[in-house]
N, C-alpha and C positions, 0 to 999 in steps of 0.2 A: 378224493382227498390226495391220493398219489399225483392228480393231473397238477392241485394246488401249491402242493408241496413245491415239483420240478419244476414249475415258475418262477414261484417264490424265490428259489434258489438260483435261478439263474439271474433274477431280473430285482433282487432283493428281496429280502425280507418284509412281508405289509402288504406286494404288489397287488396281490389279489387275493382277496377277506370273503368271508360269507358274510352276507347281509346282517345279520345280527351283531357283526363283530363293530365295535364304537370307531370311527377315525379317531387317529390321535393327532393332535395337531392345535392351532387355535381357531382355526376357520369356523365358521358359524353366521347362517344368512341374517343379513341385515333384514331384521322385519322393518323397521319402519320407513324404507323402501318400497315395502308391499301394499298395491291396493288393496282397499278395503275390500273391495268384491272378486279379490284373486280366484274363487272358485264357481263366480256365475257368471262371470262376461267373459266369454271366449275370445273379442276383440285387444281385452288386458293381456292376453296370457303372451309370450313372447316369440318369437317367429324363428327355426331353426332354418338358415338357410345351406 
């Protein structure tokens, strides 16, 4: 929590959350963007190059 804190602090407040903590913000994935078979066809899924 200390490592979180001296981030935080230096690099703003929010930089770096635990996982459970909500973004605040308005972003929110466009689902109807998403194939229908987002999680059986590995050829959907998108390429990080």
């Amino acid at each position: 929590m200390a490592t979180l804190d001296k981030i935080n602090a230096n690099m703003g407040l929010g930089t770096v959350r635990l996982a459970w903590v909500p973004a605040k913000g308005g972003w929110s994935m466009k689902q109807e963007l998403r194939s229908p078979r987002y999680t059986s066809n590995w050829r959907e899924l998108p390429a990080i190059r």
